[in-house]
N, C-alpha and C positions, 0 to 999 in steps of 0.2 A: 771690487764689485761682485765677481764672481764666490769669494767669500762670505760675504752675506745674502747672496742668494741660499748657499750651501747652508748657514747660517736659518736662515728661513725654513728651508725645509725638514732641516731635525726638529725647529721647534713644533712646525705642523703636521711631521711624525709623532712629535711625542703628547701632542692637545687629540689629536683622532680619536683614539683609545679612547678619552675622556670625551668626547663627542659624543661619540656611538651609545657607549654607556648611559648618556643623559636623555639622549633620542628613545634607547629601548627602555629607559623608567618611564618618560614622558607618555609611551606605546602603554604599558603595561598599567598607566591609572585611566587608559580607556576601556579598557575590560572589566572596567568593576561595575559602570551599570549592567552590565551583559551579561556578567558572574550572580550579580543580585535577585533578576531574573528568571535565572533558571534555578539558582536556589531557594526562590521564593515560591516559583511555582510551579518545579518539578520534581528539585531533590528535597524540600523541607514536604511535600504531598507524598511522596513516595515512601519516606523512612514514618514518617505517619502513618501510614496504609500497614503498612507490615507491625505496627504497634497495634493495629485494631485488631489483626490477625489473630492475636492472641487474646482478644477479649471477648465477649457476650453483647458486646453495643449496637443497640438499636439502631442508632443510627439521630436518635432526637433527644432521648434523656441526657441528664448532665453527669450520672456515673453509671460505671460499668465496670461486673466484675471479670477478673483473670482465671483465663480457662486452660493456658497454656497450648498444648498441641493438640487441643479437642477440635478445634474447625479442622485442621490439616486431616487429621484421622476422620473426619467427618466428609472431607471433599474427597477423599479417595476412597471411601466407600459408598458415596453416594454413584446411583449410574447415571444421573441425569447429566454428571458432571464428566462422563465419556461420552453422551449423546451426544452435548454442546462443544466438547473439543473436537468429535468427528465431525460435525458441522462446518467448526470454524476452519480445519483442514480442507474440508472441501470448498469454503467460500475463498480460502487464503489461495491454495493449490490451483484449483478449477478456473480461478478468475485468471490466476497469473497465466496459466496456460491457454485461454482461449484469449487474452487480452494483448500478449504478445504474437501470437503466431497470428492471429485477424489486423491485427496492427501491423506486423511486417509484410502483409497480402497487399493492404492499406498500400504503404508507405513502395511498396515495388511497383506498385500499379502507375502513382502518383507523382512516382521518378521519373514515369515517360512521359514522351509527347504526345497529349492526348487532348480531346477539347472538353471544355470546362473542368477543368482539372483544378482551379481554384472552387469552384460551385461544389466539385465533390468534397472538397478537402475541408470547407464551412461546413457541410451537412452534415461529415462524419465528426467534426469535432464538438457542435452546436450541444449537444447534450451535454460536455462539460461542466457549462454555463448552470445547467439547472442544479439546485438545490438536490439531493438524494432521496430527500425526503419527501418531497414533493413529485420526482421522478417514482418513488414507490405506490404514489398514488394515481399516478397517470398509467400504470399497468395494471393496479386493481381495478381500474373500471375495464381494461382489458381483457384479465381474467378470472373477475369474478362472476359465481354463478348465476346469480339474477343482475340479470340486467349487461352482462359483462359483452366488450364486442364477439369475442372469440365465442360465445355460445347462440348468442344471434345469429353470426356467420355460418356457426355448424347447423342450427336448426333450419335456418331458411334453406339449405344446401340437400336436407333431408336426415340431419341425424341427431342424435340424442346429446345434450348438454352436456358437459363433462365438471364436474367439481375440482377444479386443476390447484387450483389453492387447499383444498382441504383433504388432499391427498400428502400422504405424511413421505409418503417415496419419492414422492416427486416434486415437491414445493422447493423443495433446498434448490434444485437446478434451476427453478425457475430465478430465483434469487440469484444466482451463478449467470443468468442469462443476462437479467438487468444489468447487474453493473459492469458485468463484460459488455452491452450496448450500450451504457452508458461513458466506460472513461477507456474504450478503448482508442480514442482519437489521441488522447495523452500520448501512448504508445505509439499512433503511427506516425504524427510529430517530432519525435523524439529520434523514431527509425527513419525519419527522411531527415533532418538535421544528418545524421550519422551516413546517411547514404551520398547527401549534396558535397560531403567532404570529403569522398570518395575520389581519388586525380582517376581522369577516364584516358589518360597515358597506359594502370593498367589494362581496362578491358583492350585497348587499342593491342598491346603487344600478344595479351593470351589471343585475340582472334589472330593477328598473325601465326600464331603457333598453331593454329586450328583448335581451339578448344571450343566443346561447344558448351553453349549459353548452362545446363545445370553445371560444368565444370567451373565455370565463371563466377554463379553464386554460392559455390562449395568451397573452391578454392582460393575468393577473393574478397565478393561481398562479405559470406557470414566473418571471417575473420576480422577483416573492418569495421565488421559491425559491434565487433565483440564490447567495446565499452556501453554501447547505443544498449546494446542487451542486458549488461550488467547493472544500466539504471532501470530499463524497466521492470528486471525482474524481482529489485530488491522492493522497489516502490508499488509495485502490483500485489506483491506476497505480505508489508506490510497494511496497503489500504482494504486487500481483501479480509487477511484474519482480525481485523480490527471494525468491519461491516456492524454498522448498528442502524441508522436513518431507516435505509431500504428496507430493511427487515421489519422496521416498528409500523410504515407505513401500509406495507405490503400484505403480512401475515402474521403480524404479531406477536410471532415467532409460534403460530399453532398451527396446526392443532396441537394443543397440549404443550409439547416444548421440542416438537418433531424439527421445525424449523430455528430454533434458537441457536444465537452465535452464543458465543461469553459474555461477551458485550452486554447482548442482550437480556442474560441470562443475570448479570450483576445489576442491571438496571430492575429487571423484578426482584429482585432477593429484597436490595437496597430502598425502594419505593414503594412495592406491593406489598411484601412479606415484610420488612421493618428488622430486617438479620442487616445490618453491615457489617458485621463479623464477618459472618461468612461470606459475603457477596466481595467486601476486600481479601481475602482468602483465594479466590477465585479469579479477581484483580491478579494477583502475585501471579496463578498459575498463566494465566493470560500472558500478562508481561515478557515471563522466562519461556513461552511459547515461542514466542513474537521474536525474542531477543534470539533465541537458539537458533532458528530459523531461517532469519534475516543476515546472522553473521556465517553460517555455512552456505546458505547461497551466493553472499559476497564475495566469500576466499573462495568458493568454486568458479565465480564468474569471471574473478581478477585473476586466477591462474591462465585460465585460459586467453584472456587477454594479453600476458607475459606469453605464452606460449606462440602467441599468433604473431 
């Protein structure tokens, strides 16, 4: 008896191997809708884009000739096209930095015991929910100059109107303010997820030690937090340098191209001006913005995470 258990078991030694094997082919013909997908309609749009790069096409004729590296030499001397990259730095930059540090204010607050601490946590996130586009339009009648609330308020108060949107210095921030009031609830969500799975064994042991409360979130929070932080800042730095709704809604990207993201700036090229040449040209630099960006903040955010 014990023989052919022995028996048994080399044979179900030696079938495993070919199990597994059958398991991981079986795995591997589910990935092909999900391969098709993304090749349909990211990598076959993508190595397309960089073929237009090189051509003269409008964007609606059926041919178009080969320019070679004339849009390329044409987007780096244009300056409009460092106007709208300082832009999207500061909508991508600006937002991430005020959407997280307002978000972990958020999310500290929200950790304690305090009352209606769910009613806050709905109100700060409720703006999500709105369309961006829509959300850029509920600020325009905020700040715009006829009729706008903000100039009613200041006039009834006794002072002179302000033109807040068609000031070229200062429209960008306002844009910077929206969608940091808009998705910074994403963030304090995210920093209270990461704070609730926080064991309060430590703070219990550092107040034994006498440590007081900023040692506590230097030495214990932000550490803990440090994954919680590595997704908001990736997902903040790409939703801000990628900002286009807000912007179409809000200012048009004007005066002039004062407020224009890339974004924004490829969707006139491509629509108003009839260049798709160059507006995918722009695309490309957009992309490897985004791409460069996104993965240096990653490995700086996951080191730190190993380190903590």
């Amino acid at each position: 008896m014990s023989q052919t258990v022995a028996e048994r078991k080399v044979t179900v030694a030696k079938k495993a191997p070919k199990v597994k094997q059958r398991r991981q082919s079986s795995l591997m013909w589910m990935y092909i809708p999900a391969l098709c997908f993304v090749s349909l309609f990211i990598i076959y749009p993508f190595f397309n884009g960089i073929k237009i790069t090189f051509t003269d096409w409008n964007g609606f004729s059926q041919g178009y000739n080969w320019v070679g590296l004339e849009q390329y030499k044409r987007m780096f001397s244009d300056p409009t096209t460092w106007l709208v990259v300082k832009n999207t730095l500061l909508y991508g930059i600006g937002s991430t930095i005020f959407q997280t540090g307002i978000g972990l204010l958020y999310a500290l607050l929200l950790n304690q015991s305090i009352k209606l601490k769910a009613f806050t946590r709905t109100i700060v996130y409720l703006p999500v929910i709105i369309s961006p586009l829509i959300m850029g339009y509920i600020w325009y009648f905020f700040f715009a100059y006829q009729g706008g609330a903000l100039n009613d308020l200041l006039m009834f108060l006794g002072f002179e109107p302000i033109n807040a949107l068609g000031n070229a210095s200062f429209n960008p921030w306002i844009i910077v303010l929206v969608n940091t009031y808009q998705f910074v609830g994403i963030a304090m969500i995210i920093y209270l997820a990461g704070l609730q799975s926080i064991s309060k064994d430590y703070y219990e042991a550092a107040v034994i030690d006498g440590a007081s409360a900023f040692a506590q979130f230097k030495k214990i929070t932000l550490p803990l937090l440090a994954p919680a932080i590595t997704i908001n800042v990736v997902l903040n730095v790409i939703g801000g340098l990628k900002l286009f709704d807000v912007i179409i809604s809000l200012t048009g990207g004007g005066p002039g191209n004062a407020s224009q993201s890339m974004s924004t700036f490829m969707y006139s090229l491509y629509f108003r001006r009839q260049d798709a040449g160059y507006a995918a040209t722009q695309g490309i630099l957009m992309a490897t913005i985004i791409l460069i960006i996104s993965l240096v903040a990653l490995i700086y955010f996951k080191r730190k995470e190993v380190e903590a």
